[in-house]
Residue frames as a rotation matrix with the C-alpha (Angstrom) as fourth column:
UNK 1
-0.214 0.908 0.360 7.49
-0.965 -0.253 0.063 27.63
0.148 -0.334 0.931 -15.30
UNK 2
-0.930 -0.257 0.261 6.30
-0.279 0.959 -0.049 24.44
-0.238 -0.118 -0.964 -13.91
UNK 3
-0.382 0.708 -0.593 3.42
-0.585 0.312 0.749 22.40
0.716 0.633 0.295 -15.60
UNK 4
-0.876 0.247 0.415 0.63
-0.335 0.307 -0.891 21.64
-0.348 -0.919 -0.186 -13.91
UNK 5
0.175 0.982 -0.072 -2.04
-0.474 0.020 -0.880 20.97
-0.863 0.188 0.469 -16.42
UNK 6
0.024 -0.214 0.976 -2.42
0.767 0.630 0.120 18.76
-0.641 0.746 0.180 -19.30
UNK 7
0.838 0.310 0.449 -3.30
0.545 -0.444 -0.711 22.13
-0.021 0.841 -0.541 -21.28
UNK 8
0.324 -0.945 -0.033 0.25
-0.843 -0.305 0.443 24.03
-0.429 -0.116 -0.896 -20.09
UNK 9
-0.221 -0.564 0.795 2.15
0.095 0.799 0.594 20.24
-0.971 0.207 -0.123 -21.02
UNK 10
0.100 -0.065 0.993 0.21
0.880 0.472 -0.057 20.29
-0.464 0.879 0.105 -24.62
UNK 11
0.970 -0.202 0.132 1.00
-0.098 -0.830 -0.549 24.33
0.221 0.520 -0.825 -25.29
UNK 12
0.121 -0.992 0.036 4.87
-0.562 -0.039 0.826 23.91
-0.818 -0.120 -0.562 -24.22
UNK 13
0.228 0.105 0.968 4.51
0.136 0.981 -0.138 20.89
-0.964 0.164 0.210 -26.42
UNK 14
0.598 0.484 0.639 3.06
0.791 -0.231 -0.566 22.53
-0.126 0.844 -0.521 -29.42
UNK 15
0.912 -0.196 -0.361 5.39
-0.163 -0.979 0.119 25.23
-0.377 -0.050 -0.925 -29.20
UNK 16
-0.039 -0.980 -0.196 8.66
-0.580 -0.137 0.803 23.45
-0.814 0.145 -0.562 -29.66
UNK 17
0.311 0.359 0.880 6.83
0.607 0.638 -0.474 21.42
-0.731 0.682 -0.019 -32.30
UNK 18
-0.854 -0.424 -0.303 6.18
0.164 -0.771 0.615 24.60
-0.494 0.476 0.728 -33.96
UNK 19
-0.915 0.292 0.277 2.30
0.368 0.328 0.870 24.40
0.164 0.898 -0.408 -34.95
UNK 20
-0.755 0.447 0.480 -0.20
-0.124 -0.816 0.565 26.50
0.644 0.367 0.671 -34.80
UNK 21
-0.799 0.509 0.321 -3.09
0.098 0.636 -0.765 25.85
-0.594 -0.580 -0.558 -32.69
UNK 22
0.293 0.900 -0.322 -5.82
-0.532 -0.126 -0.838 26.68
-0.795 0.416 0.442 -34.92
UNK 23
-0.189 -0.102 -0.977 -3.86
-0.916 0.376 0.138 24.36
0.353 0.921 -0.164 -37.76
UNK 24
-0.846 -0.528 -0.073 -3.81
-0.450 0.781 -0.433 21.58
0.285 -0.333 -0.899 -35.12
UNK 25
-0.430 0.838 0.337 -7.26
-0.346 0.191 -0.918 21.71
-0.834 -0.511 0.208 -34.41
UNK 26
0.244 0.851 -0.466 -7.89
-0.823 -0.073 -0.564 21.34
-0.514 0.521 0.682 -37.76
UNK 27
-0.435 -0.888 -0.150 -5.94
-0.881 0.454 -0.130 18.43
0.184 0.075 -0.980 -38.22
UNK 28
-0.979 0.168 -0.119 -7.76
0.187 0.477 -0.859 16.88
-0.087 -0.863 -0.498 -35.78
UNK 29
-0.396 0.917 0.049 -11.58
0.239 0.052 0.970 17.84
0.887 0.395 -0.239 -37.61
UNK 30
-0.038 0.070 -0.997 -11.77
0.933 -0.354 -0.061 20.24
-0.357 -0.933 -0.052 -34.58
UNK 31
0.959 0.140 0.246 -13.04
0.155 -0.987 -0.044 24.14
0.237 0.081 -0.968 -34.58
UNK 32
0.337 -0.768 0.544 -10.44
0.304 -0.459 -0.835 26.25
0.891 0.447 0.079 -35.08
UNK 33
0.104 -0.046 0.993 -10.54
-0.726 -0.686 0.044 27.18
0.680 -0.726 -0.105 -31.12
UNK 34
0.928 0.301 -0.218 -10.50
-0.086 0.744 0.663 23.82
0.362 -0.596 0.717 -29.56
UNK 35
0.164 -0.777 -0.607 -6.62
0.845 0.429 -0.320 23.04
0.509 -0.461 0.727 -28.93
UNK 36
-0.675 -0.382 0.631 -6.33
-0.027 -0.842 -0.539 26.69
0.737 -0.381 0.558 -27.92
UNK 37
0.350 0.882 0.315 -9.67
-0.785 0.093 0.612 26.13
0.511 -0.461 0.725 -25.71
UNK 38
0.808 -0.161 -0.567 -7.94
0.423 0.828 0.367 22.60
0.411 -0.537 0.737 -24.08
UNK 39
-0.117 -0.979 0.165 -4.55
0.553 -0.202 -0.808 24.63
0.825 -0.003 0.565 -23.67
UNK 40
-0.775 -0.046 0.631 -6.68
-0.427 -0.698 -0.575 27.06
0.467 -0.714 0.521 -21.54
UNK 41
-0.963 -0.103 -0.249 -7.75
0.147 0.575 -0.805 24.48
0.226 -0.811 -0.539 -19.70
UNK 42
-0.584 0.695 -0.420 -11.18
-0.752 -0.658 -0.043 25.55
-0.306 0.291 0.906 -20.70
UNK 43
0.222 0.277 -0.935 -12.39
-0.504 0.853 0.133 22.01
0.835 0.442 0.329 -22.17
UNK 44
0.379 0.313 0.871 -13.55
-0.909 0.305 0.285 20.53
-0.177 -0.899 0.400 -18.50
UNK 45
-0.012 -0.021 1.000 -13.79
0.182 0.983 0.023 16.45
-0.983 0.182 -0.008 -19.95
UNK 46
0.103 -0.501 -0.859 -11.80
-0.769 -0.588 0.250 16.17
-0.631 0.635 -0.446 -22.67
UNK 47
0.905 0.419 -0.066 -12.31
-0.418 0.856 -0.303 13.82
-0.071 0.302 0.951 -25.52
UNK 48
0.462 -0.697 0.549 -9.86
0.039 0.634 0.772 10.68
-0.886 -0.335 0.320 -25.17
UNK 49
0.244 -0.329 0.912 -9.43
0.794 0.608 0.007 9.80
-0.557 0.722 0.409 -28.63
UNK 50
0.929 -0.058 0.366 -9.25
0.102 -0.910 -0.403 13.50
0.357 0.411 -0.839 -29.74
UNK 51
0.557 -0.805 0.205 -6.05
-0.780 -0.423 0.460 14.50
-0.284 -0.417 -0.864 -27.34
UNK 52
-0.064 -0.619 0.783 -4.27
0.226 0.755 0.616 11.06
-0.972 0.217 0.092 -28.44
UNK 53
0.616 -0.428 0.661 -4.54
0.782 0.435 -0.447 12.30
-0.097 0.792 0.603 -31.85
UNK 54
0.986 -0.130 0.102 -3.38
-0.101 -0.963 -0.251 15.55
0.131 0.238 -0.962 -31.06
UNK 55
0.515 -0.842 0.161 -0.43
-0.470 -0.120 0.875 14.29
-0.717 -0.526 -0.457 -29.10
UNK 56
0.363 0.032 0.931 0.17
0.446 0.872 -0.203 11.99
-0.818 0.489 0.302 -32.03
UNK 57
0.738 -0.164 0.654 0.23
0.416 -0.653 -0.633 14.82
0.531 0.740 -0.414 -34.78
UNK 58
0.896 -0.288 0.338 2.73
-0.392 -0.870 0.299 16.20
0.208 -0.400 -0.893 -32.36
UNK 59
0.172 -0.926 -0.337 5.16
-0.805 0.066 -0.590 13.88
0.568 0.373 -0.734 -32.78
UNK 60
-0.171 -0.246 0.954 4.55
-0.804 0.594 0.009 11.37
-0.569 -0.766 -0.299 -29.58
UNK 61
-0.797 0.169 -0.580 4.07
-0.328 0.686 0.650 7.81
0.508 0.708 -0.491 -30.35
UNK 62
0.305 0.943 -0.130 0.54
-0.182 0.192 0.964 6.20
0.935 -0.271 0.230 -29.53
UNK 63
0.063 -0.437 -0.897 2.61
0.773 0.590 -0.234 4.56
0.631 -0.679 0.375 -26.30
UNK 64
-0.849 -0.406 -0.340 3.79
0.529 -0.658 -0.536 8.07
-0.006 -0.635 0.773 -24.96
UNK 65
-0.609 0.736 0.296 0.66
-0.059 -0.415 0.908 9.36
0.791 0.535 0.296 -26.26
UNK 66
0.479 0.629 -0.613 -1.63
0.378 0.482 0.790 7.14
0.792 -0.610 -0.007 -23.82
UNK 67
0.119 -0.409 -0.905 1.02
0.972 0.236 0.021 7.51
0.205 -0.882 0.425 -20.90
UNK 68
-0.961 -0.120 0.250 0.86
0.071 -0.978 -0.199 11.26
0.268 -0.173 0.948 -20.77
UNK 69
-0.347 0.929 0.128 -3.22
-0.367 -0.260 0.893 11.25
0.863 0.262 0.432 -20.90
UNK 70
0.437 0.379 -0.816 -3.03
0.580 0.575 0.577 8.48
0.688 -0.725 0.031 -18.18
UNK 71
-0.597 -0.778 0.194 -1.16
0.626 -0.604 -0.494 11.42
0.502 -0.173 0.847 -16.32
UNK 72
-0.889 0.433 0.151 -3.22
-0.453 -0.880 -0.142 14.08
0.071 -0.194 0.978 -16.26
UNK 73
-0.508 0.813 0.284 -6.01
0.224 0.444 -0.868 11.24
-0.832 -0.377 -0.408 -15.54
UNK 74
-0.132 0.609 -0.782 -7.72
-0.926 -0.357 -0.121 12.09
-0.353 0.708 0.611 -19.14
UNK 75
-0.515 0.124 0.848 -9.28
-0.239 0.929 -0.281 8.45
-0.823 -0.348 -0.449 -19.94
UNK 76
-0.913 0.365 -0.183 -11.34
-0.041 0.362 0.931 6.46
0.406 0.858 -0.315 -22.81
UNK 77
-0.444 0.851 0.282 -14.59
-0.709 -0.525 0.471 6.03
0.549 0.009 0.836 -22.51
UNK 78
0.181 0.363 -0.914 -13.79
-0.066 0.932 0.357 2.30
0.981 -0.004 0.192 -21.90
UNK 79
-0.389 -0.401 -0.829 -11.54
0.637 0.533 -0.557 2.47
0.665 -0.745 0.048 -18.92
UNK 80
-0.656 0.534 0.534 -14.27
-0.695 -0.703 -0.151 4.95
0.295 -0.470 0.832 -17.26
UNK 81
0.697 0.717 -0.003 -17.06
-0.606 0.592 0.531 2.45
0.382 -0.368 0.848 -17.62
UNK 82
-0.078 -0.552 -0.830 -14.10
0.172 0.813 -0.556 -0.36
0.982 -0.187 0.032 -16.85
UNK 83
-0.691 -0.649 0.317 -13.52
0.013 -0.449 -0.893 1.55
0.723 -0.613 0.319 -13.65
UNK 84
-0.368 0.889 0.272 -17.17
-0.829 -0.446 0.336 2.36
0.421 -0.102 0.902 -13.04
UNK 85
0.688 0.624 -0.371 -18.20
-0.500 0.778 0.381 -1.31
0.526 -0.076 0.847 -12.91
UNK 86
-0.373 -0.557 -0.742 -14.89
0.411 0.617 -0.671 -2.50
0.832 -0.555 -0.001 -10.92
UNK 87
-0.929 -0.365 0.056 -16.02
0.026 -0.217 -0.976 -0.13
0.369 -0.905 0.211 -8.09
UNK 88
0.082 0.934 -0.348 -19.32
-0.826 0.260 0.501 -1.31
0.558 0.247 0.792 -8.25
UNK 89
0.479 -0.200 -0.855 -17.90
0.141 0.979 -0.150 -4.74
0.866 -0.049 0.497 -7.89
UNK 90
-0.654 -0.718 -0.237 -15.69
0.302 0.040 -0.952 -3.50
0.693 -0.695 0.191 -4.81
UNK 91
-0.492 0.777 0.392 -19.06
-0.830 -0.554 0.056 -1.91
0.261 -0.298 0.918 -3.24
UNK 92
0.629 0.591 -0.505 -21.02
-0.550 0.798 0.248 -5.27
0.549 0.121 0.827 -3.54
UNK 93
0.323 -0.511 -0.797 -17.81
0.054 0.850 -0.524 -7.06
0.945 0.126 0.302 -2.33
UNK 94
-0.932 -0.335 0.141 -17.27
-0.042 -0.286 -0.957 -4.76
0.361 -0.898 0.252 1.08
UNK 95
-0.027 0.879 0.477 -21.30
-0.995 -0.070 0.073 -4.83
0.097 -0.472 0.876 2.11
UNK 96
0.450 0.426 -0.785 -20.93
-0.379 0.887 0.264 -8.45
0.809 0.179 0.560 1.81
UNK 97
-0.162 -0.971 -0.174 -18.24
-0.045 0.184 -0.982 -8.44
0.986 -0.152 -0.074 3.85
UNK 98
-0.758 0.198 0.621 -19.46
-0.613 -0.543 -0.574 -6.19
0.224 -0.816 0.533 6.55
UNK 99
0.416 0.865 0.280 -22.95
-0.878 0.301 0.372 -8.11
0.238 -0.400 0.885 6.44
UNK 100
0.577 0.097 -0.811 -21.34
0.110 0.975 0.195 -11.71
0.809 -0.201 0.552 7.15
UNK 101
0.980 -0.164 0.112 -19.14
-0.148 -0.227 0.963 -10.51
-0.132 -0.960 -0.247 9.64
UNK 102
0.758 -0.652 0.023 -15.86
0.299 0.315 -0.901 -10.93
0.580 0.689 0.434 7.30
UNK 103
-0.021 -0.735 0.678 -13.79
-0.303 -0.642 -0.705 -8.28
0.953 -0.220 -0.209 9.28
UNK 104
0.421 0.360 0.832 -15.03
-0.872 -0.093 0.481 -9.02
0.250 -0.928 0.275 12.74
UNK 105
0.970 0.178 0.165 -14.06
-0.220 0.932 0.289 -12.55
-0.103 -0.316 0.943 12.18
UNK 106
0.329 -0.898 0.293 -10.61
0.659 -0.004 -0.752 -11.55
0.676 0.441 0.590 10.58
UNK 107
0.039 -0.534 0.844 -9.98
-0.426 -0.774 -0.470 -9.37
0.904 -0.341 -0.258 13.48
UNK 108
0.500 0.684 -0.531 -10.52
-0.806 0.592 0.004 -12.09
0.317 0.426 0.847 15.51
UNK 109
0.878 -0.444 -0.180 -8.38
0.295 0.797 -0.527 -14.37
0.377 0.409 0.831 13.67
UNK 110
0.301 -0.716 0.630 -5.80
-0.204 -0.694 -0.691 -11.29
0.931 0.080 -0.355 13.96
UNK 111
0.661 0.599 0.452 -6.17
-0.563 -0.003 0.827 -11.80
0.497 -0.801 0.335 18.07
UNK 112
0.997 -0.020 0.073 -5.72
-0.002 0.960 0.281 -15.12
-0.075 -0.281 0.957 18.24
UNK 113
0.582 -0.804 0.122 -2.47
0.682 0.401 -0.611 -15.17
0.442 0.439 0.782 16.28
UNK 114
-0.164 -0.599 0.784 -0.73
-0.421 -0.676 -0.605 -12.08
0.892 -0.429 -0.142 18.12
UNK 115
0.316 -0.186 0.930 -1.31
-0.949 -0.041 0.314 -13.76
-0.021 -0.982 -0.189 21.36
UNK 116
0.838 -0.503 0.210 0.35
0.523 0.851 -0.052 -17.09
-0.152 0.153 0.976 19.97
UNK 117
0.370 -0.908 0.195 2.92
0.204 -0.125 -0.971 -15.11
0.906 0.399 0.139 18.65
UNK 118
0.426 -0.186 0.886 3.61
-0.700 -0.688 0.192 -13.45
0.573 -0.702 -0.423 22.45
UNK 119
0.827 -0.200 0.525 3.42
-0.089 0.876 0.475 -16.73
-0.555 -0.440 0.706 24.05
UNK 120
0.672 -0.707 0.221 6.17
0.728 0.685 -0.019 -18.25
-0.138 0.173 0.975 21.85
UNK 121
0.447 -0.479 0.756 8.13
0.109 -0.810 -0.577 -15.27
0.888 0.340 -0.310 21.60
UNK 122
0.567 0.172 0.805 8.20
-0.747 -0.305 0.591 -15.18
0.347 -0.937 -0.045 25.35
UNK 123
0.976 0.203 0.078 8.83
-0.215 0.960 0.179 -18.63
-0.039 -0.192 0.981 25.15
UNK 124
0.729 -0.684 -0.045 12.33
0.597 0.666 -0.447 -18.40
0.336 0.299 0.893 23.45
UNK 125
0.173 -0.583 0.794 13.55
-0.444 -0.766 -0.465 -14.93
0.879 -0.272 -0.391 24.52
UNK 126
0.762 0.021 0.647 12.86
-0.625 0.283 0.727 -16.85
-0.167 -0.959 0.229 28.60
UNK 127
0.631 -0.705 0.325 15.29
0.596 0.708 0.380 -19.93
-0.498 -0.046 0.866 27.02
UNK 128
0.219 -0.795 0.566 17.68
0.512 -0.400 -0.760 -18.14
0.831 0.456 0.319 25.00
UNK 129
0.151 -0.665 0.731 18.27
-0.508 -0.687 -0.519 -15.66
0.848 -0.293 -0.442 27.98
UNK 130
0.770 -0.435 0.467 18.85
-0.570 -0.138 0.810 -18.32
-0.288 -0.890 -0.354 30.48
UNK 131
0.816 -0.411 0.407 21.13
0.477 0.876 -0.071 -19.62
-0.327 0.252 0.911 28.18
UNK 132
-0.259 -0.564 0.784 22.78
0.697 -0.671 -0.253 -16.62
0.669 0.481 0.567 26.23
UNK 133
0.457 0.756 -0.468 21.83
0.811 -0.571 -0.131 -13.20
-0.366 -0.319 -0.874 28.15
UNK 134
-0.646 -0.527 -0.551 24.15
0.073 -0.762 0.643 -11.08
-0.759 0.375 0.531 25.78
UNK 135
-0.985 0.171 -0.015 22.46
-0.030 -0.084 0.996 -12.26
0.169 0.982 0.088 22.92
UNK 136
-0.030 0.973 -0.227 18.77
0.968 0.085 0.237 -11.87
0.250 -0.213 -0.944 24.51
UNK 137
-0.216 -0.028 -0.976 20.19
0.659 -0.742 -0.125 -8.86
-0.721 -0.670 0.179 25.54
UNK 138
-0.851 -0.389 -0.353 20.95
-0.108 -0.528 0.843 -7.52
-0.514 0.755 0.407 22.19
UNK 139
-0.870 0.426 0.248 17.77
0.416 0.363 0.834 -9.20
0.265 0.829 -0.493 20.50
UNK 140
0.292 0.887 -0.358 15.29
0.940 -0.198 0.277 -7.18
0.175 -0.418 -0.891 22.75
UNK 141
0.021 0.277 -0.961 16.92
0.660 -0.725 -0.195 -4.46
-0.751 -0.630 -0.198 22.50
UNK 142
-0.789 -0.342 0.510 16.82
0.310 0.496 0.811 -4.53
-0.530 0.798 -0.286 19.03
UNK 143
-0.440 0.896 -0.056 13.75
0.850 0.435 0.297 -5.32
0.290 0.083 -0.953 18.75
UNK 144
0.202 0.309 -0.930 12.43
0.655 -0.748 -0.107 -2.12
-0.728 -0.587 -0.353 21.64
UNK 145
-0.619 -0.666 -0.416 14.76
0.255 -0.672 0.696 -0.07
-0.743 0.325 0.586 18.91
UNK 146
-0.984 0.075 0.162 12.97
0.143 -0.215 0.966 -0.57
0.108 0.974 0.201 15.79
UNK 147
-0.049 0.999 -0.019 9.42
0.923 0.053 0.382 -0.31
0.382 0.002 -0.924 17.60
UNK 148
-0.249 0.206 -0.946 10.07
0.268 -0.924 -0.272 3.62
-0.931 -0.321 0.174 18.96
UNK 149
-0.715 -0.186 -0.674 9.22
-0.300 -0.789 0.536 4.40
-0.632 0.585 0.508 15.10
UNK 150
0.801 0.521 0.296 6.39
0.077 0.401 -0.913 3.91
-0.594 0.754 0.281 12.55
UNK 151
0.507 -0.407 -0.760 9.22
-0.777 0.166 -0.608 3.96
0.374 0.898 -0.232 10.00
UNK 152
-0.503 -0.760 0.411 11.30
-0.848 0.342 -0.405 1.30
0.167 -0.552 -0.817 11.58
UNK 153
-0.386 0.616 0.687 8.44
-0.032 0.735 -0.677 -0.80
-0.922 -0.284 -0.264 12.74
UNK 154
0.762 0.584 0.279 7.43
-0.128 0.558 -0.820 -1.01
-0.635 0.590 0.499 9.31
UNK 155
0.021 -0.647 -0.762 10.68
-0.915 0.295 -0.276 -2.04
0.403 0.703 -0.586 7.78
UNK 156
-0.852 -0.217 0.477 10.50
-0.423 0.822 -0.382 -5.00
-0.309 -0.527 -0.792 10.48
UNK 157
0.325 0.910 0.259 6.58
-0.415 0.383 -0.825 -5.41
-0.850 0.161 0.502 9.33
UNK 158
0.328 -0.234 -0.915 7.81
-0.945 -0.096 -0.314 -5.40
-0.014 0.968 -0.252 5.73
UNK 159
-0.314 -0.923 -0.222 10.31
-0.949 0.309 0.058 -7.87
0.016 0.229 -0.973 6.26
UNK 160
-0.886 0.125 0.446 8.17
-0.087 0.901 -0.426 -10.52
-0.455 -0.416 -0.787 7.81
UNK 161
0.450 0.767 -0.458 5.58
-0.848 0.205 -0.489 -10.23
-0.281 0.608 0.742 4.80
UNK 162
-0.012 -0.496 -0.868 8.03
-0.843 0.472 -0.257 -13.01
0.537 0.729 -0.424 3.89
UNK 163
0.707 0.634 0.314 7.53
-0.700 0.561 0.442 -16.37
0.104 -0.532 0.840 5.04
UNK 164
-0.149 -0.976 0.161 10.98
-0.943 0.091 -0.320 -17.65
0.298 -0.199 -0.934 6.38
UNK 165
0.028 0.519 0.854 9.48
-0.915 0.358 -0.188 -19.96
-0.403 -0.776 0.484 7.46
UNK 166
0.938 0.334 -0.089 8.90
-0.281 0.585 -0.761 -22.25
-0.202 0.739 0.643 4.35
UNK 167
0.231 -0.918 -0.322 12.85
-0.877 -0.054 -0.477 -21.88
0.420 0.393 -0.818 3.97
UNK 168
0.705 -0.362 -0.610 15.42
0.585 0.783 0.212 -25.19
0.401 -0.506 0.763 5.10
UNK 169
0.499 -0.772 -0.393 18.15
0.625 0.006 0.781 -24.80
-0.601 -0.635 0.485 7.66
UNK 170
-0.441 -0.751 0.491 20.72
0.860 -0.196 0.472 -23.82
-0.258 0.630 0.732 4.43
UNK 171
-0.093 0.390 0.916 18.76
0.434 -0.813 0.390 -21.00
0.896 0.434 -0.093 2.78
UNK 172
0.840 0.378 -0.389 18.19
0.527 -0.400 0.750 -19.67
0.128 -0.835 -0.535 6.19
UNK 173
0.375 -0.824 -0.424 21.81
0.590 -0.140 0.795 -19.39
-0.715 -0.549 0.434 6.77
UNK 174
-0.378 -0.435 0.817 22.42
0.923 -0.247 0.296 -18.23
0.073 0.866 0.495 3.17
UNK 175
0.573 0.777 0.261 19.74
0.573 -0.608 0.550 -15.45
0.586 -0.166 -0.793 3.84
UNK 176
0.885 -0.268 -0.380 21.33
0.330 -0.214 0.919 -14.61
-0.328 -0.939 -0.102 7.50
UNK 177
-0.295 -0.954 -0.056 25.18
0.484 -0.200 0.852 -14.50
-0.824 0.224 0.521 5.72
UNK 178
-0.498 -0.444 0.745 24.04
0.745 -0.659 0.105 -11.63
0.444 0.607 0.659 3.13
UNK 179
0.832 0.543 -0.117 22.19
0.425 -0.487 0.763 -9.77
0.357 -0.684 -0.636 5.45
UNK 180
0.695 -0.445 -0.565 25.05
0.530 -0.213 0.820 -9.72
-0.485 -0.870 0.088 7.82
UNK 181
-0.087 -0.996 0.000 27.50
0.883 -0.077 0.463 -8.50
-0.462 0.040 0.886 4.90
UNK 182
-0.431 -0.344 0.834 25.71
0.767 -0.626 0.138 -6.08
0.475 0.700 0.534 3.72
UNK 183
0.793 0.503 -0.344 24.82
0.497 -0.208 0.843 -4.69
0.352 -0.839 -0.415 6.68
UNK 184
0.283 -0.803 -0.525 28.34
0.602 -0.278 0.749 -4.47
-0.747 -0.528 0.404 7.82
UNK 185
-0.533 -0.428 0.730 29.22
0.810 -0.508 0.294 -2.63
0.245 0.748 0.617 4.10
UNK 186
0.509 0.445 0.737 26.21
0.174 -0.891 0.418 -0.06
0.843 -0.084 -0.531 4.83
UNK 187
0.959 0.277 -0.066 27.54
0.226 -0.600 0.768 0.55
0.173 -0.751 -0.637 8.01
UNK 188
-0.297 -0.927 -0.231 31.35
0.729 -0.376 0.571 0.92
-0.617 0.001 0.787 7.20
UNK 189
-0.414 -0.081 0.907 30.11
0.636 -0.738 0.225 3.66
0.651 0.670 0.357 4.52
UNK 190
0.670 0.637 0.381 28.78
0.272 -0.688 0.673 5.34
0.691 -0.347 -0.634 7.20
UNK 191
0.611 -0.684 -0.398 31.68
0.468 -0.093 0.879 5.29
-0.638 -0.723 0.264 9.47
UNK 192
-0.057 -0.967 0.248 33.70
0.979 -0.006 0.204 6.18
-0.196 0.255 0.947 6.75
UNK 193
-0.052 0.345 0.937 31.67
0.424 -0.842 0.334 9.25
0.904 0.415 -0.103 5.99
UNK 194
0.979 0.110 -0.169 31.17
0.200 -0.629 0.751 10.40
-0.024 -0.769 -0.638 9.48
UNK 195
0.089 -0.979 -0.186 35.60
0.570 -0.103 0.815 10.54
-0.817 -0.178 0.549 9.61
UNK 196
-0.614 -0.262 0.744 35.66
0.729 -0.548 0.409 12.58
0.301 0.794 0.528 6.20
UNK 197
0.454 0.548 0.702 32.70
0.401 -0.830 0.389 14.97
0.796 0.105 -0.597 7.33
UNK 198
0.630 -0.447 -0.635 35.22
0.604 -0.232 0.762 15.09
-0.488 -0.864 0.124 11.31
UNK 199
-0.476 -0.800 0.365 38.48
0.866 -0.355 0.352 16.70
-0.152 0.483 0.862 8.46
């Protein structure tokens, strides 16, 4: 059966433990019906510090204890208000936004820089192909490749979250020569598999 509920996760639990529910509740300075009452998923908002000792008396430590509860989204009282008052703070921080014109002005910004990038993009693909036109050939069509996909076009976003830029001449090349070898390793395991799946 597959578990889908913190009460199904803390009866499977209790079971291979081996402990009653009505001893565990009392363990825990709980009516005699509560752990059976959380098992059946009956107990809506469960207390925090109550299920961490149950899970505790069950053998977890306080660590696994917490990291199951943070699971099934069952919380303290602190990191509710903690939570409460951060998205407060993110509320206050996006009307401010909107009212100064934050986004407009960052979209914008956004604008500007994609037509700089075009221009100089333009700029070297025009020299490089009247200089190379294999390798302009190959870099635009590259390039045409990895934009027919949103999955593709964001491994190329991805990549350029990095700022190559900041790099010298040497790290560039160092950068460029493991790329290129493991590239060529992913793509001999693929050749080598496509000839074993041909047998």
């Amino acid at each position: 059966m597959k578990i889908t509920s913190f009460g199904e996760e803390l009866k499977s639990l209790r079971k291979h433990v081996g402990i009653p529910s009505k001893v565990l509740s009392q363990k825990v300075g709980k009516a005699v019906t509560y752990v059976s009452q959380l098992e059946r998923n009956i107990i809506k908002n469960p207390s925090y510090s109550t299920c961490l000792q149950i899970l505790m008396e069950l053998g977890l430590t306080e660590e696994d204890a917490k990291k199951m509860l943070n699971y099934y989204d069952i919380r303290s009282k602190e990191e509710k208000q903690a939570d409460l008052e951060l998205g407060i703070q993110l509320d206050k921080e996006l009307s401010l936004k909107i009212n100064s014109n934050y986004y407009s002005k960052k979209f914008e910004e956004v604008e500007r820089k994609k037509q700089l990038f075009l221009q100089l993009a333009d700029k070297q693909l025009e020299t490089l192909g009247q200089f190379d036109y294999s390798r302009a050939d190959i870099i635009i069509s590259n390039f045409i490749e990895l934009f027919q996909s949103e999955e593709k076009s964001d491994f190329l976003f991805s990549l350029f979250e990095n700022n190559f830029s900041k790099l010298d001449y040497s790290e560039m090349q160092l950068i460029l020569s493991t790329v290129d070898k493991d590239y060529k390793k992913i793509m001999n395991k693929k050749f080598i598999k496509a000839m074993e799946e041909e047998k």
